[in-house]
PATOR-152157 format. One line per field, with one value per residue (C-alpha): x, y, z. Coordinates in nm, 4 decimals, always signed. Each point is the difference from the previous one (the first is absolute). Example, Ala and Ser with C-alpha at 12.3 -4.5 7.8 and 13.67 -1.06 7.14 Angstrom:
2
east: c(+1.2300, +0.1370)
north: c(-0.4500, +0.3440)
up: c(+0.7800, -0.0660)
//
This chain:
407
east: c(+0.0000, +0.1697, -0.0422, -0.2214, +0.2449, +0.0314, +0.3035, -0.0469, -0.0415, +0.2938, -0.1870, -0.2768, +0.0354, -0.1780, -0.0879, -0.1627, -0.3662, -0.3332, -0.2206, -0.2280, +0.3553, +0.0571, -0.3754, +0.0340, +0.2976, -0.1090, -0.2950, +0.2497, +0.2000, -0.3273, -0.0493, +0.3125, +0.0006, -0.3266, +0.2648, +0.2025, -0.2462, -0.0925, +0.3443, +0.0892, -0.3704, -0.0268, +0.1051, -0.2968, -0.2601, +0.0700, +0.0171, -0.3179, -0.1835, +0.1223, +0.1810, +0.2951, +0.2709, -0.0832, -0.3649, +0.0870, +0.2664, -0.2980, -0.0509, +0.3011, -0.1285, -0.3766, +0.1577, +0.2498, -0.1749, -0.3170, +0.2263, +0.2170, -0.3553, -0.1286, +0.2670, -0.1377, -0.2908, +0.1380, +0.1112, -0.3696, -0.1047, +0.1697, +0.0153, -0.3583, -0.0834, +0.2921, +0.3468, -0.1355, -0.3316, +0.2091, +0.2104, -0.3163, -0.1795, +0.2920, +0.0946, -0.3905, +0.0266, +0.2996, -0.1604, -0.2933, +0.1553, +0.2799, -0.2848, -0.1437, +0.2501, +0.0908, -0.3587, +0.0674, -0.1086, +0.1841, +0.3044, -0.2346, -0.1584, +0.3508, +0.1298, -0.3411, +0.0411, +0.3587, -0.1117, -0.2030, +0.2122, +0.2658, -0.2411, +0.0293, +0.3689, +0.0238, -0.2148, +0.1898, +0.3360, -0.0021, -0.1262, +0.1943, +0.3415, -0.1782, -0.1205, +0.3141, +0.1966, -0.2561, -0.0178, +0.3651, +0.2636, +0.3605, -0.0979, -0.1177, +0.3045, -0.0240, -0.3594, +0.0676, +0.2763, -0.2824, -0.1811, +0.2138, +0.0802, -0.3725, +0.0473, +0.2648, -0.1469, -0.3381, +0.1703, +0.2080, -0.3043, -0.2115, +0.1493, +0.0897, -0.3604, -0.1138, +0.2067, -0.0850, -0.4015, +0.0364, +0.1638, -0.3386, -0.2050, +0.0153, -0.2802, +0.1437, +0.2367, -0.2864, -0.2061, +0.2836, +0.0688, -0.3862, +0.0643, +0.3248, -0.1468, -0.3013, +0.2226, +0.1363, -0.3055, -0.0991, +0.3888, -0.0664, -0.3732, +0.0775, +0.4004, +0.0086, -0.1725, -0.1641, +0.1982, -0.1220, -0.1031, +0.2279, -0.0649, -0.0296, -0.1806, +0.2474, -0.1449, -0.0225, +0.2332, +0.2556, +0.1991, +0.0149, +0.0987, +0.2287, +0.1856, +0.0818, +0.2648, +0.3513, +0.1332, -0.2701, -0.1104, +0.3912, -0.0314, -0.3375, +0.0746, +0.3323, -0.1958, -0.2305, +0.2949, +0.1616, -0.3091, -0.0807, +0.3389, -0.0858, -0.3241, +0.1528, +0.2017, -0.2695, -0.3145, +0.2086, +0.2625, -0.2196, -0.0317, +0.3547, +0.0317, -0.1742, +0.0011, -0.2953, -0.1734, +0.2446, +0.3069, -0.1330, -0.1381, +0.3108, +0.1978, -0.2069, +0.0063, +0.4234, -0.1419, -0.1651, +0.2566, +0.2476, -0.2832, -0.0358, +0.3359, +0.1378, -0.3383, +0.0684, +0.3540, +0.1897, -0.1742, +0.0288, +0.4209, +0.0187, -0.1737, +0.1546, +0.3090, +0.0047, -0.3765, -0.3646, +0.0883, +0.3249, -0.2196, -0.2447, +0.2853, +0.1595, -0.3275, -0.1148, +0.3724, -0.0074, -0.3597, +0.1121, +0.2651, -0.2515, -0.2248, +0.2614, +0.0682, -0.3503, -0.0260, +0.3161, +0.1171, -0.0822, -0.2580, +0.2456, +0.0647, -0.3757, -0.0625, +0.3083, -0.1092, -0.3762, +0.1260, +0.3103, -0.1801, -0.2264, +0.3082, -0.0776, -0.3688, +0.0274, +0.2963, -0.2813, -0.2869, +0.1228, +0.1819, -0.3203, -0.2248, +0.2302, +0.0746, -0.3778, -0.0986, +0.2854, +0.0609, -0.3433, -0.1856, -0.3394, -0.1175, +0.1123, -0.3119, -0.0474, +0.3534, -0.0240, -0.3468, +0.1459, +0.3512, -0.1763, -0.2451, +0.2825, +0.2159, -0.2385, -0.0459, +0.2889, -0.1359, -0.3337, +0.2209, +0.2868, -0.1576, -0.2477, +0.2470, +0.2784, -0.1855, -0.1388, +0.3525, +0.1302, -0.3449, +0.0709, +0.3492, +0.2650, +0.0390, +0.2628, -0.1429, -0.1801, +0.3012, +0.2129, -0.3348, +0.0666, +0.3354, -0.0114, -0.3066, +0.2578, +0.2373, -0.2749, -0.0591, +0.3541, -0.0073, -0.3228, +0.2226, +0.3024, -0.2045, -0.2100, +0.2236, -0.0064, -0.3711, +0.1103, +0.2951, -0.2432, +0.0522, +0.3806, -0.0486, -0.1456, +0.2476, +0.2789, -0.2539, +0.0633, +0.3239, +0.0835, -0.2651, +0.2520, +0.3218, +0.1890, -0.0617, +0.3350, +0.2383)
north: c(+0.0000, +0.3164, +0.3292, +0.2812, +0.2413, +0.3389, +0.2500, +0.3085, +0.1241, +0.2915, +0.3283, -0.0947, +0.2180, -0.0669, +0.3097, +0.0430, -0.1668, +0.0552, +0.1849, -0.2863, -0.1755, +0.3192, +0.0047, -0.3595, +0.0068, +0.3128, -0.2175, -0.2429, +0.2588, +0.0513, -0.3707, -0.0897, +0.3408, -0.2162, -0.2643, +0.2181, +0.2441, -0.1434, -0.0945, +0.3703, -0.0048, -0.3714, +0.0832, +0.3048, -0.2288, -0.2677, +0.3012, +0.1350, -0.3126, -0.1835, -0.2827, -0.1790, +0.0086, -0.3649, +0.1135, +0.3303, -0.2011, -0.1767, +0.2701, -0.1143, -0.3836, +0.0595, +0.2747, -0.2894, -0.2889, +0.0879, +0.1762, -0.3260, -0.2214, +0.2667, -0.0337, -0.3333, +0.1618, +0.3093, -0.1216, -0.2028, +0.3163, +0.2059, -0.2559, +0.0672, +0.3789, +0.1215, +0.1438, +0.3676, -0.0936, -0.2275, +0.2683, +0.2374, -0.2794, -0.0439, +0.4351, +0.0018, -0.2959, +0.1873, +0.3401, -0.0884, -0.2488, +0.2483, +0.2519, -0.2535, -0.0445, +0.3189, -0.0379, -0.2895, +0.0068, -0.3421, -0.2038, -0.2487, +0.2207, +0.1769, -0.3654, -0.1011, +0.3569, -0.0632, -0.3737, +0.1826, +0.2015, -0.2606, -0.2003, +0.3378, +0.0308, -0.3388, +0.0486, +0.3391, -0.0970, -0.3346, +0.1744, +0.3103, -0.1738, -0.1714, +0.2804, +0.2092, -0.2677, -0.0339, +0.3723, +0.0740, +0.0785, -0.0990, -0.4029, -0.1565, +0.0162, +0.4281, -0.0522, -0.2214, +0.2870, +0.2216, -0.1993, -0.0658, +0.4408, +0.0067, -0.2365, +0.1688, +0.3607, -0.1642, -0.1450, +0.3051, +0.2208, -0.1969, +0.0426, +0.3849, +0.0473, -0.2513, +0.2294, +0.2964, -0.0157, -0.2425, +0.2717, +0.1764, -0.2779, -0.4021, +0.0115, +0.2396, -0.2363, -0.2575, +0.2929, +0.1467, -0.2851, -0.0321, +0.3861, -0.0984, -0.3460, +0.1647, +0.2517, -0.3430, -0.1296, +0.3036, +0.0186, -0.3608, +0.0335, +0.3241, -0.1203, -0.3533, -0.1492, -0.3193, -0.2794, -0.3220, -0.2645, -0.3245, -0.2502, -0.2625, +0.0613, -0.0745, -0.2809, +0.0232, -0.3270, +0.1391, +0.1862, -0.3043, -0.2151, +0.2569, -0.0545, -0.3817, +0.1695, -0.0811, +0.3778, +0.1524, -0.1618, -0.0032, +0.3986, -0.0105, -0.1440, +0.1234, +0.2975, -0.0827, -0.0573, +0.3604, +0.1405, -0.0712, +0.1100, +0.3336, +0.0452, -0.0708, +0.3295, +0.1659, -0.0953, -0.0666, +0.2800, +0.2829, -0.1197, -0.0637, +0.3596, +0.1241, +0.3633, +0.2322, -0.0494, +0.2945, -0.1999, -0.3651, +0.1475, +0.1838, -0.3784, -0.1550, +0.3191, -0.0845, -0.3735, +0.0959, +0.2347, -0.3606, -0.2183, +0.2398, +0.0404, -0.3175, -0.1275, +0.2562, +0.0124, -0.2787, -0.2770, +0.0542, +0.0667, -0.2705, -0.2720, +0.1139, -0.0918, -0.3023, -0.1236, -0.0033, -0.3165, +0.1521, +0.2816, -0.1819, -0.1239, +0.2854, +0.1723, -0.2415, -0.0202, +0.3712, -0.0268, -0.2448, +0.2051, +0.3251, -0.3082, -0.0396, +0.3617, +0.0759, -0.2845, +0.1029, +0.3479, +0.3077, +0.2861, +0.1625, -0.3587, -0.0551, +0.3237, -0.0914, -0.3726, +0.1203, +0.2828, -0.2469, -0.3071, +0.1847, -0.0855, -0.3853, +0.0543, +0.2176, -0.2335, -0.3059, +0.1464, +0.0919, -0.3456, -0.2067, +0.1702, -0.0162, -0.3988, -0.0348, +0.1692, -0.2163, -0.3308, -0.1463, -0.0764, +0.1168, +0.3641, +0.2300, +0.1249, -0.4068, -0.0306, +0.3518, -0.0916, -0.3511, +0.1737, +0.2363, -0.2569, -0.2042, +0.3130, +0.1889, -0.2563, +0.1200, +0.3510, -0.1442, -0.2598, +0.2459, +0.3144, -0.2089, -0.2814, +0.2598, +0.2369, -0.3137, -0.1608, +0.3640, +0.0039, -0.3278, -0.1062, +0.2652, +0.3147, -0.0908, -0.3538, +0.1363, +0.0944, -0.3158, -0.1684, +0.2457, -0.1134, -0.3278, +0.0135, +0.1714, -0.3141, -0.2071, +0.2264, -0.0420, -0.3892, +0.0250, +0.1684, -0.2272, -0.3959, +0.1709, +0.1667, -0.1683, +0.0898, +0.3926, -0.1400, +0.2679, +0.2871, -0.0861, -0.0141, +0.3535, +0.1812, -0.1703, +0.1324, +0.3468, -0.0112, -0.0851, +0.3356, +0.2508, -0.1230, +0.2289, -0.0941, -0.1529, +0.2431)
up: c(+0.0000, -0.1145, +0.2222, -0.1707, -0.1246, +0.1657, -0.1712, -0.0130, -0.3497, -0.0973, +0.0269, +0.2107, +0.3358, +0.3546, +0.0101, -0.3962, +0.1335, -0.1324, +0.2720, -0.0136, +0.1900, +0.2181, +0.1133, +0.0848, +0.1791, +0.1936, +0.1297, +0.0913, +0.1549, +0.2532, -0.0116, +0.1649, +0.2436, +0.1735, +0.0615, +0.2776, +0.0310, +0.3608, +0.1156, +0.2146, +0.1114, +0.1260, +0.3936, -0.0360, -0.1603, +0.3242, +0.2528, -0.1059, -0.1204, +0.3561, -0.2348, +0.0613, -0.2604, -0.0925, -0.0561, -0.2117, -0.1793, -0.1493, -0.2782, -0.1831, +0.0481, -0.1584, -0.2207, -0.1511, +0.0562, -0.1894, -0.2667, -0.0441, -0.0423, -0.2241, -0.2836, -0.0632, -0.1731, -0.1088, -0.3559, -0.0219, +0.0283, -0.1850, -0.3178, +0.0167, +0.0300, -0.1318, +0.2112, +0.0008, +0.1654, +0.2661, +0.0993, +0.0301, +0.2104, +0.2424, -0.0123, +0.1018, +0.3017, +0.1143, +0.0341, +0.1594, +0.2823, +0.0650, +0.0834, +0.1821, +0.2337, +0.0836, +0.1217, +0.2581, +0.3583, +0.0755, -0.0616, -0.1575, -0.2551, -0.0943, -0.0564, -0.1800, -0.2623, -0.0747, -0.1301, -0.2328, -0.0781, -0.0583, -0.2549, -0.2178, +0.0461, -0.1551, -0.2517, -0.1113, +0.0584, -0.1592, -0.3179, -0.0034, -0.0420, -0.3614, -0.0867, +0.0180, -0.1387, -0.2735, -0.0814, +0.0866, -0.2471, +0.0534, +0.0567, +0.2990, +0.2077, +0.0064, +0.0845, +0.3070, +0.0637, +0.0049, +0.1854, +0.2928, +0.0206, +0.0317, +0.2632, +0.1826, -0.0333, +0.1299, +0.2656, +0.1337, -0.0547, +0.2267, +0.3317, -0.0717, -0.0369, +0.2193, +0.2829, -0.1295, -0.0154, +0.2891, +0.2388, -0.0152, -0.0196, +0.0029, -0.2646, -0.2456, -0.2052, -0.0825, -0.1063, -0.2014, -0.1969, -0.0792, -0.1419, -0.2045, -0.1502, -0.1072, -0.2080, -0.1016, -0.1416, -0.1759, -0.1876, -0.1044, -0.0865, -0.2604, -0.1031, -0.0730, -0.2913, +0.0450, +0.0149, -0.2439, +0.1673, -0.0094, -0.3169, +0.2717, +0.3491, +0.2776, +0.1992, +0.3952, +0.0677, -0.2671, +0.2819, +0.1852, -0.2942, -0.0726, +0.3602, -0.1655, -0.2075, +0.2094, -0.0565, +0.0770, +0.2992, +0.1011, -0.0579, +0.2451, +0.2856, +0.0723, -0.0287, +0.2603, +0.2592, -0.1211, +0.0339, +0.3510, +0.0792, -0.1876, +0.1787, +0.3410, -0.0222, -0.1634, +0.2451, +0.3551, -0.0151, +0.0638, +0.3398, +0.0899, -0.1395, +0.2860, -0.1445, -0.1731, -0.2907, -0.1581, +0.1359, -0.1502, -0.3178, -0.0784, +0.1038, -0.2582, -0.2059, -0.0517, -0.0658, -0.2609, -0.1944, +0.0433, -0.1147, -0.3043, -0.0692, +0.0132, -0.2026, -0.3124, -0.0157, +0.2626, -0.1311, -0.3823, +0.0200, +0.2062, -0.1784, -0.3280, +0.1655, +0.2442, -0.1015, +0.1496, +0.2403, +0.1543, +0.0635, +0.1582, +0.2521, +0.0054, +0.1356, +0.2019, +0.1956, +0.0307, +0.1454, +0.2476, +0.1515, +0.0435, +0.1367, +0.3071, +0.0374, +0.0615, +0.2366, +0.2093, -0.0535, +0.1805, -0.1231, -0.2305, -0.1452, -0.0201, -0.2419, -0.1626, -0.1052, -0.0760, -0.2320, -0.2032, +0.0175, -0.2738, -0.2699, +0.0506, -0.0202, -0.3144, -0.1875, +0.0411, -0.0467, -0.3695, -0.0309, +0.1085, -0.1710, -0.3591, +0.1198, -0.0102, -0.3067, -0.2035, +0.1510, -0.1088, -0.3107, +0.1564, -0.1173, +0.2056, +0.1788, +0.0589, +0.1471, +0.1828, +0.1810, +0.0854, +0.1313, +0.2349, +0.1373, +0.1391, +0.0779, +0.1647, +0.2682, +0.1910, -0.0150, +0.1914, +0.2219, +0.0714, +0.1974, +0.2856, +0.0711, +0.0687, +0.1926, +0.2258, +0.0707, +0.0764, +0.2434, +0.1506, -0.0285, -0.1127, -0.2002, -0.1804, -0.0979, -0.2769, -0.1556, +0.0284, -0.1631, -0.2460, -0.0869, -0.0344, -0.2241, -0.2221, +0.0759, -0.0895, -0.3335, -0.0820, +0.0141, -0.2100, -0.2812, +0.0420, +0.0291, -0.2936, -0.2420, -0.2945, -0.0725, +0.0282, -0.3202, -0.2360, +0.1918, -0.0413, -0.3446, -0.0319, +0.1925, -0.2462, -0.2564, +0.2065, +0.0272, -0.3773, -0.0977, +0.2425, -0.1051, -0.2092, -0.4004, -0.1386, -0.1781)
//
């Protein structure tokens, strides 16, 4: 089985998109902001909802849970309405449950809202990153690129406002992202042009069947155990912080900036030159260290390894999501939805387990957990290897396009 080819064509430019791509990607942008929105406002949601952290931590678990079932159907559905309408659907979901939990008078309903709101997520997000390959130019590999930024600017973005609309209220970030997605749906609704509907409609086991492929499924569940690593710092941390929704939102604001920077640029140099899998081990190895930092350095060392541990985040969150997208024969929404099923399990597992062996053992359990679910990622990618042998291929591919021509 030969990976789907992703080079670059000469002249075609990241940053030369149709707006139909910018308006997409600036909904994903918002998207991804509702991912860390909560994280500086999680100790002033369980101070004035009387919730433990284990209880408040539960708004990452519905959020990622329901969005990790959800991509199941998302290509079902969109095979059969069309991508534009999907995204509109999902845009739509999000706005009203983000409203709807600013509107919460319990831990309970907040949890309950952001399920709902995590069932539009999926159904957005999933389709965004086809339709912004599909409409794209410069090949699929400077649409993931584009992708991923919109990932990273999301996720900086989200705990800067989070903090900021948080610091007057705890309510004000779930109604500001209701504002900002509904600017989202109206961009989409007048800028992109109906996308055709698939020659064949995308059946619900497909991303399932999918999973059978060896690379891809190799590609998934490592992801899974990086993931839960990734969502330890990300859901936990802002209660070893122990600082104000401006001090953790700026702490997750630096993150961010890593995540993005290491997604856009890091990961792209480096692969072109040592290969997606080294990076994969590279990352994880890197993540492992700010794993045991967090667990057993001071305060200082605590903001350090939250801010820098973004670089590993960002280097594998562009290397998974390439791996996916070109290790297996499936179409890519197919392979995509059956990727972030598996993957987002450890977003759903990560943030309740740590928070309750924190409650009931030791703080710095979580992160030890943390790091050897890396360990176990890394053993994943070394027992499994030879089913990732395409994505080998295509970086030689790489490698042969940016070496000098012969005199």
């Amino acid at each position: 089985m030969h990976a789907k080819p992703s080079a670059t064509p000469k002249g075609g430019g990241i940053l030369r998109q149709p707006t139909s791509v910018w308006a997409t990607a600036f909904a994903a942008v918002v998207a991804f902001m509702g991912i860390g929105l909560v994280d500086p406002i999680l100790p002033a949601i369980a101070k004035n909802l009387d919730a433990s952290p284990s209880q408040v931590s539960l708004l990452f678990t519905s959020y990622f849970l329901i969005t990790a079932v959800a991509m199941l159907v998302t290509g079902w559905v969109s095979s059969r309405i069309g991508g534009k309408r999907t995204l509109l659907i999902g845009l739509a979901l999000v706005v009203a449950f983000a409203a709807l939990a600013g509107t919460s008078g319990t831990v309970g309903q907040l949890v309950g809202f952001r399920a709902g709101w995590g069932l539009g997520n999926a159904l957005f997000v999933a389709t965004a990153l086809a339709v912004i390959v599909g409409a794209a130019s410069g090949g699929a590999e400077s649409a993931i690129i584009l992708y991923e930024a919109a990932l990273g600017i999301g996720i900086s973005l989200g705990p800067l406002a989070g903090a900021l609309l948080g610091d007057m209220n705890w309510r004000f970030p779930f109604f500001g992202t209701a504002a900002l997605m509904a600017v989202g749906f109206l961009l989409i609704g007048t800028l992109l042009k109906p996308t055709p509907k698939p020659a064949e409609k995308t059946r619900l086991s497909a991303p399932i069947r999918a999973l059978a492929h060896g690379g891809l499924s190799t590609t998934a569940f490592t992801a899974l155990f990086y993931n839960y690593a990734f969502f330890t710092i990300l859901a936990f941390t802002p209660f070893v912080l122990g600082m104000s929704a401006h001090g953790i939102g700026l702490v997750f604001f630096g993150w961010g900036v890593m995540v993005a920077l290491a997604s856009v640029f890091g990961a792209p140099m480096l692969q072109r030159r040592i290969g997606t899998v080294r990076v994969m081990y590279l990352a994880l190895a890197l993540l492992i260290v700010f794993q045991f930092g967090l667990a057993f350095l001071g305060h200082g060392g605590i903001i350090a390894c939250t801010v820098l541990s973004g670089i590993p985040i960002g280097l594998n969150n562009t290397a998974f999501t390439e791996a996916a997208m070109e290790v297996s024969d499936s179409p890519r929404p197919v392979a995509s939805a059956g990727y972030n099923f598996v993957r987002w399990m450890g977003g759903a597992l990560a943030p309740f387990i740590a928070t309750k062996l924190a409650e009931e053992v030791d703080a710095k359990l979580p992160y030890v957990v943390g790091a050897a679910c890396c360990a176990v990622a890394i053993g994943i990618l070394a027992v499994r290897r030879r089913h990732l042998a395409p994505l080998e291929r295509v970086d030689l591919d790489h490698a042969f396009q940016d070496a000098p021509a012969a005199a």
